[in-house]
ROKOL-915327 format. One line per 4 residues: number of its first residue (from 1); their letters; for each residue x, y, z of C-alpha. Coordinates in pm, whole numbers, plus 32768, in hexadecimal, padded with zeros to 4 digits. Example, Ala and Ser with C-alpha at 12.3 -4.5 7.8 and 13.67 -1.06 7.14 Angstrom:
REM ROKOL-915327
1 = AS = 84CE:7E3E:830C | 8557:7F96:82CA
***
This chain:
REM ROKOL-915327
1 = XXXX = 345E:91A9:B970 | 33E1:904B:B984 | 3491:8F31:B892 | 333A:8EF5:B7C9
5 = XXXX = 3361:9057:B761 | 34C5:9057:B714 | 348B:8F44:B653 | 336D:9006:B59E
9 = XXXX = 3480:911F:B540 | 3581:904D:B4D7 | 34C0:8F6E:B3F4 | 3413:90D7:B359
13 = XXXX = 355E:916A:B320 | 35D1:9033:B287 | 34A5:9065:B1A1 | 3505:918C:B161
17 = XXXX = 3676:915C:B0EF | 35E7:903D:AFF6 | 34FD:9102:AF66 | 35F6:9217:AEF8
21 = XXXX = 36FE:9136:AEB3 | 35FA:9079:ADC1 | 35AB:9218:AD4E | 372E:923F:ACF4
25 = XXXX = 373A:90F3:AC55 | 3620:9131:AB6E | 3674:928B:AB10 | 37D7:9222:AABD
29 = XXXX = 3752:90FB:A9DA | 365C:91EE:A966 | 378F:92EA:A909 | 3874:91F9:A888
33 = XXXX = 377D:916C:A76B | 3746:9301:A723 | 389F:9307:A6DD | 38A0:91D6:A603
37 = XXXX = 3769:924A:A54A | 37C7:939A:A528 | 394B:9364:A4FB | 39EB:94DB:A4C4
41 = XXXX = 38D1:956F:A4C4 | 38AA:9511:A63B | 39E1:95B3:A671 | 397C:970B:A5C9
45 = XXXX = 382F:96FB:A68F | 3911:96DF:A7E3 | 39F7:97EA:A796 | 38B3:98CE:A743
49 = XXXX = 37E8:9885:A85A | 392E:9840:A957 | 3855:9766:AA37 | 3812:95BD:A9CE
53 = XXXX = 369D:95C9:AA71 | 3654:96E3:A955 | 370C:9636:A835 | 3619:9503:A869
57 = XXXX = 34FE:9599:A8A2 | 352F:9658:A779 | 3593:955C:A68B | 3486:946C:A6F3
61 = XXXX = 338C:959E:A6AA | 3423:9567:A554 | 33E6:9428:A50F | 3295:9417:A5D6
65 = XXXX = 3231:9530:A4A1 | 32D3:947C:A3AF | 3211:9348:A406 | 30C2:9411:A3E5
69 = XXXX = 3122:9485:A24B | 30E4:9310:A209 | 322D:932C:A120 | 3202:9244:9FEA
73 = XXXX = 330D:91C4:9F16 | 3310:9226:9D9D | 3248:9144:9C9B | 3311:9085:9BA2
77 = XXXX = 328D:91C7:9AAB | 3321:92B6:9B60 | 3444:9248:9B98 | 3485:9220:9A4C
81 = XXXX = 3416:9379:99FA | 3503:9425:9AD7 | 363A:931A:9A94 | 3621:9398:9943
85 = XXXX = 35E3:9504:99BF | 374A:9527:9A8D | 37FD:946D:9936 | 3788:95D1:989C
89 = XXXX = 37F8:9690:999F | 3925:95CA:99E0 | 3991:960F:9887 | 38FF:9781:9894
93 = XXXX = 3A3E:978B:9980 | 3B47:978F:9873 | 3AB0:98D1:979E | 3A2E:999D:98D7
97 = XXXX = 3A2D:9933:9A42 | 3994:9A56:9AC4 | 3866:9A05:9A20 | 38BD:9880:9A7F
101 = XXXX = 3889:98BE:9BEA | 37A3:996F:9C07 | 36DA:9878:9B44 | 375A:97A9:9C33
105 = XXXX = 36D2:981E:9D47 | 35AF:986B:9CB2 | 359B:96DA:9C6D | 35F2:9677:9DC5
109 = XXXX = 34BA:9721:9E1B | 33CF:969A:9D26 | 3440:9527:9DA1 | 33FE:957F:9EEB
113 = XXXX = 3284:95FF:9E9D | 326B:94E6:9DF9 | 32B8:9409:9EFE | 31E9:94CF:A008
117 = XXXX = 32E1:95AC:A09D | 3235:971B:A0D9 | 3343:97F0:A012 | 330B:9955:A0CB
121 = XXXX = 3411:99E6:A191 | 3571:996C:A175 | 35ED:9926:A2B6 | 349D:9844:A2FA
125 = XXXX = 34A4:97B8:A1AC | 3623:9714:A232 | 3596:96CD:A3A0 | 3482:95D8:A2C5
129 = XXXX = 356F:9525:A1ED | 36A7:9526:A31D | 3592:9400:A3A2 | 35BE:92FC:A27C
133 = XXXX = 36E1:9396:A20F | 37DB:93FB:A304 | 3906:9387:A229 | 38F5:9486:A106
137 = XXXX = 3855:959C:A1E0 | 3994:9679:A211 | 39D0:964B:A09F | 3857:96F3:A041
141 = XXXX = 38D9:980D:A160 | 3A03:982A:A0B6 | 396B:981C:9F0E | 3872:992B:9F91
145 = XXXX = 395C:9A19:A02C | 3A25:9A04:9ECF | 38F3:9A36:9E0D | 38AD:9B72:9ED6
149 = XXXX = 3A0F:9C06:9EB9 | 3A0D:9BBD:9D5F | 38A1:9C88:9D1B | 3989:9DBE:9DF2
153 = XXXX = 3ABF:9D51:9CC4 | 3B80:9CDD:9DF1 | 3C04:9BA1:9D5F | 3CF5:9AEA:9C83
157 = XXXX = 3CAD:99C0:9BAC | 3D59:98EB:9C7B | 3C69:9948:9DA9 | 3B33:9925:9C90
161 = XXXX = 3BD8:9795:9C6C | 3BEF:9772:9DB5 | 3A6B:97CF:9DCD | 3A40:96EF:9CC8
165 = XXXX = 3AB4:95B2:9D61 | 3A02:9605:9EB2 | 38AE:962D:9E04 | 3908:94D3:9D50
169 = XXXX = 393A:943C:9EA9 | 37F4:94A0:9F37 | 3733:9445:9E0C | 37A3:92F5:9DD8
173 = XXXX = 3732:92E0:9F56 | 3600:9339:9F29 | 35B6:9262:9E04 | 364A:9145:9E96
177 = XXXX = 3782:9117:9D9F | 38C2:90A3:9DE6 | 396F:9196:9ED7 | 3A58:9284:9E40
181 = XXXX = 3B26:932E:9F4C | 3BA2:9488:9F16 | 3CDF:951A:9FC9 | 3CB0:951C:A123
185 = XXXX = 3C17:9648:A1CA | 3C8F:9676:A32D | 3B5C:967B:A405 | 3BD9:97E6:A47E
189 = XXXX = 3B6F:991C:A3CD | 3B73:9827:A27F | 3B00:9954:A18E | 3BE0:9A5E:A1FC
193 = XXXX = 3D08:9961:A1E1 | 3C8D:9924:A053 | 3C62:9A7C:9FFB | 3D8D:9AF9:A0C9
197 = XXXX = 3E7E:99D2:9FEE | 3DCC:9A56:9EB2 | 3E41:9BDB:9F2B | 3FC6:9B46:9F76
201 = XX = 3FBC:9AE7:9DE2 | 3F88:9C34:9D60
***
């Protein structure tokens, strides 16, 4: 083998080795802002999928269909109207919180027509607001899961407060209040940890 075409090799491998090295480097960035994004939600995607290249490709299919609802913030009208809607429900609370929550929830989804979030099935309705939202999306996991264990008479009114205050959290988020921040929620298995606290109290 002549020198020329040693040369030739070495300078393609070294080609080679840069281009996957700048591959690894840009994934890694591309993973790392995921994780910031996404915060524990990231970390719930991982453990589901068990593999990082899935995780991001599947949370930037999120937002890439988030992007395309064209999601619009509430008028000033609005607003208004459902600020004074939770008061009522809020206060609904203290005579009957079955009925509170489920208005609740039933509010939750209202805002989020509203806004331009498609309100079908559950699990995609919390994959569209995890996008702008990643902070109080274990909470709406968790006030959900509640809501359905209370429809089955499965809860206590401690777990229907606890639903409460997560529902407050994500609706404050999405109508741009001040944050209130409900107990933490592990990012594991946060519902089953809720309703299995609520079943320890009975």
């Amino acid at each position: 083998m002549g020198s020329t075409q040693l040369m030739w090799i070495i300078g393609a491998a070294v080609i080679v080795a840069v281009v996957v090295v700048a591959l690894v480097v840009a994934r890694n960035r591309r993973s790392a802002q995921l994780r910031q994004r996404f915060g524990p939600e990231y970390e719930r995607t991982l453990r589901e999928t068990g593999d990082v290249r899935r995780t991001d490709a599947a949370l930037q299919a999120r937002a890439a269909r988030v992007e395309r609802l064209h999601i619009r913030p509430l008028s000033p009208e609005d607003t208004q109207r459902f600020t004074d809607r939770w008061r009522v429900v809020q206060a609904q609370f203290v005579d009957d919180p079955k009925a509170a929550v489920t208005e609740a929830d039933r509010l939750i989804g209202e805002v989020m027509h509203t806004r331009g979030y498609p309100v079908g099935e559950f699990e995609q309705r919390v994959e569209d607001i995890s996008v702008d939202h990643p902070d109080v999306v274990m909470n709406y996991r968790a006030a959900r899961a509640i809501a359905e264990a209370h429809a089955r008479g499965q809860t206590t009114t401690e777990d229907l407060r606890q639903a409460m205050v997560h529902y407050r959290a994500l609706y404050a988020d999405l109508l741009g209040q001040e944050p209130v921040r409900p107990e933490p929620i592990p990012a594991d298995r946060p519902a089953e940890r809720t309703l299995a606290a609520g079943r320890g109290r009975r």
